[in-house]
C-alpha positions as CSV (number, residue, x, y, z in Angstrom):
1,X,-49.5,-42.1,47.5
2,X,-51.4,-45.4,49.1
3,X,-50.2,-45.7,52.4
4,X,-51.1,-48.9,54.7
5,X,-50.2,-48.9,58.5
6,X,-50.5,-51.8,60.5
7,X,-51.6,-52.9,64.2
8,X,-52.5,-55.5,66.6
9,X,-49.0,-57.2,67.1
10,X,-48.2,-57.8,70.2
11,X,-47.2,-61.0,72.5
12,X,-49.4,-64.4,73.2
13,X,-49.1,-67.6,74.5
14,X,-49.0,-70.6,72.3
15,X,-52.1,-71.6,71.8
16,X,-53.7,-68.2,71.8
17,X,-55.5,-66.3,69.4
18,X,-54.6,-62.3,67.7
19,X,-56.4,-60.4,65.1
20,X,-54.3,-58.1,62.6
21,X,-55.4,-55.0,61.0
22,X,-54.7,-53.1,57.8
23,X,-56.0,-50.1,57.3
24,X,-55.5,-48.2,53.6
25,X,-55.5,-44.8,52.9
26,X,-54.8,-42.6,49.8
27,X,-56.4,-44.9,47.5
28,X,-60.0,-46.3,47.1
29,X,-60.0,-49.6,48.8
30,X,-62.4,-51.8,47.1
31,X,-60.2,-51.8,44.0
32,X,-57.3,-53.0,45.7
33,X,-56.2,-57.1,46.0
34,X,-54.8,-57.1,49.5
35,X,-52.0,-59.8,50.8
36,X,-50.7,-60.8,54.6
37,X,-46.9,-61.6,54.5
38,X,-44.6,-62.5,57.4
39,X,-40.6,-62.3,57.9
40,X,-38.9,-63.8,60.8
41,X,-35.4,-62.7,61.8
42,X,-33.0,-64.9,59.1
43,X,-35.6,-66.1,56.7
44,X,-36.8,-65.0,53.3
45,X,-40.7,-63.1,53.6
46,X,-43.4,-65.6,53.7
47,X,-47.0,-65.2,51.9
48,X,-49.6,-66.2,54.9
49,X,-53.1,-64.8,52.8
50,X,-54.3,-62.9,50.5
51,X,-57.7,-62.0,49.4
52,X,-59.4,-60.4,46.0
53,X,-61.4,-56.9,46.0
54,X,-64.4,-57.9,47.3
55,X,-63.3,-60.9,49.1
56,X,-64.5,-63.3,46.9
57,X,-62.0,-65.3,46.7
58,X,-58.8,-65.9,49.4
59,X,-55.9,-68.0,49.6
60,X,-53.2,-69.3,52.4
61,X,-49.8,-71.1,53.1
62,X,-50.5,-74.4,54.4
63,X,-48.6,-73.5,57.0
64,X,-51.6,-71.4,58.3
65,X,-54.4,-73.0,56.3
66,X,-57.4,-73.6,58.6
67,X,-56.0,-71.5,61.4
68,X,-55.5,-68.0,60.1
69,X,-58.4,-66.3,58.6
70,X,-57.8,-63.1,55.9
71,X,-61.2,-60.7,55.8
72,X,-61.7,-57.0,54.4
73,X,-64.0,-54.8,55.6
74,X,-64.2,-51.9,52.7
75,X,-66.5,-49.2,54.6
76,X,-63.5,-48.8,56.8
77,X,-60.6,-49.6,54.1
78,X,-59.2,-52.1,56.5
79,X,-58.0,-55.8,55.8
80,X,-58.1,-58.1,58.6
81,X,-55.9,-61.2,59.5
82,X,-57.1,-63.7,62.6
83,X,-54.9,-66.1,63.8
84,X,-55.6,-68.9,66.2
85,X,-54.2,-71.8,67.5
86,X,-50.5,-69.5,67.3
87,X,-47.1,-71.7,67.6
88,X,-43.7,-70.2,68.1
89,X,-43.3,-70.5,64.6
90,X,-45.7,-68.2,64.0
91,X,-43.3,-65.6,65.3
92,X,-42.4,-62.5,63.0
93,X,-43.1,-59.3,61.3
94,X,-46.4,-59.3,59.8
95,X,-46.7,-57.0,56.9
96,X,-49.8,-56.0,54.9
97,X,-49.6,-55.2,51.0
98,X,-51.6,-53.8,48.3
99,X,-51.9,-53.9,44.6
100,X,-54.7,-52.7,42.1
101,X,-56.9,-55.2,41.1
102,X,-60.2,-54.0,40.0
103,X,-62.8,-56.7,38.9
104,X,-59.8,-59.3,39.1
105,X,-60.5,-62.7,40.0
106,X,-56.9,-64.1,41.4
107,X,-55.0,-64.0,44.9
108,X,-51.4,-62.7,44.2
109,X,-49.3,-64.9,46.5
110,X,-45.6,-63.0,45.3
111,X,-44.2,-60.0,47.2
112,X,-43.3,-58.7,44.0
113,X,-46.7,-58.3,42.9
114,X,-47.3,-56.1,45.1
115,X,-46.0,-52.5,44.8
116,X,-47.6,-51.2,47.7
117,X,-46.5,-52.3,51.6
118,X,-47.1,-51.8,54.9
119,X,-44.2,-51.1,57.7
120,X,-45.4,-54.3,59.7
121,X,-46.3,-55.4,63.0
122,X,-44.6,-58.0,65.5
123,X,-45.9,-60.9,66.4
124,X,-44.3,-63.0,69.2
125,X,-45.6,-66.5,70.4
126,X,-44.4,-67.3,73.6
127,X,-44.1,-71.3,74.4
């Protein structure tokens, strides 16, 4: 079974910058579409990023767009997720997810498109 675990939450000051990590295992990476999504306590889950097998192609909310960044890295199996200029609203879980997508040229942007799912990392902005 794929299994994705999650790291580099933590607490930051508005303002401040935090990479994410994602790293799969039980699968082979590179054939994998990878997505970011967030969930903050009373609100619906959120598609930040997502990015195609071999990174070719990646998409954001434009409530991130031009300060998040999504990456992969498939020598280690890890998906990355850098954030900078961070607001309070940027508070929440962050959760990476996985779905098979070999040779396939589309960012999925819809948590049900995913079938595979991290357990999530918090991320609190401080003002």
């Amino acid at each position: 079974q794929v299994q994705l675990v999650e790291s580099g939450g933590g607490l930051v000051q508005a303002g401040g910058s935090l990479r994410l990590s994602c790293a799969l295992s039980g699968g082979t990476f590179s054939v994998y579409a990878m997505g970011w999504f967030r969930q903050a306590p009373g609100k619906e889950r959120e598609f930040v990023g997502g990015i195609t097998w071999n990174g070719g192609r990646t998409d954001y909310a434009d409530s991130v767009k031009g300060r998040f960044t999504i990456s992969r890295e498939n020598a280690k199996n890890t998906v990355f997720l850098t954030m900078n200029s961070l607001r309070p609203e940027d508070t929440a879980a962050y959760s990476c997810a996985a779905r098979a997508a070999y040779l396939v040229d589309r960012v999925y942007a819809a948590p049900n498109e995913y079938p595979y799912w991290g357990q999530g990392t918090q991320v609190t902005v401080s003002s």
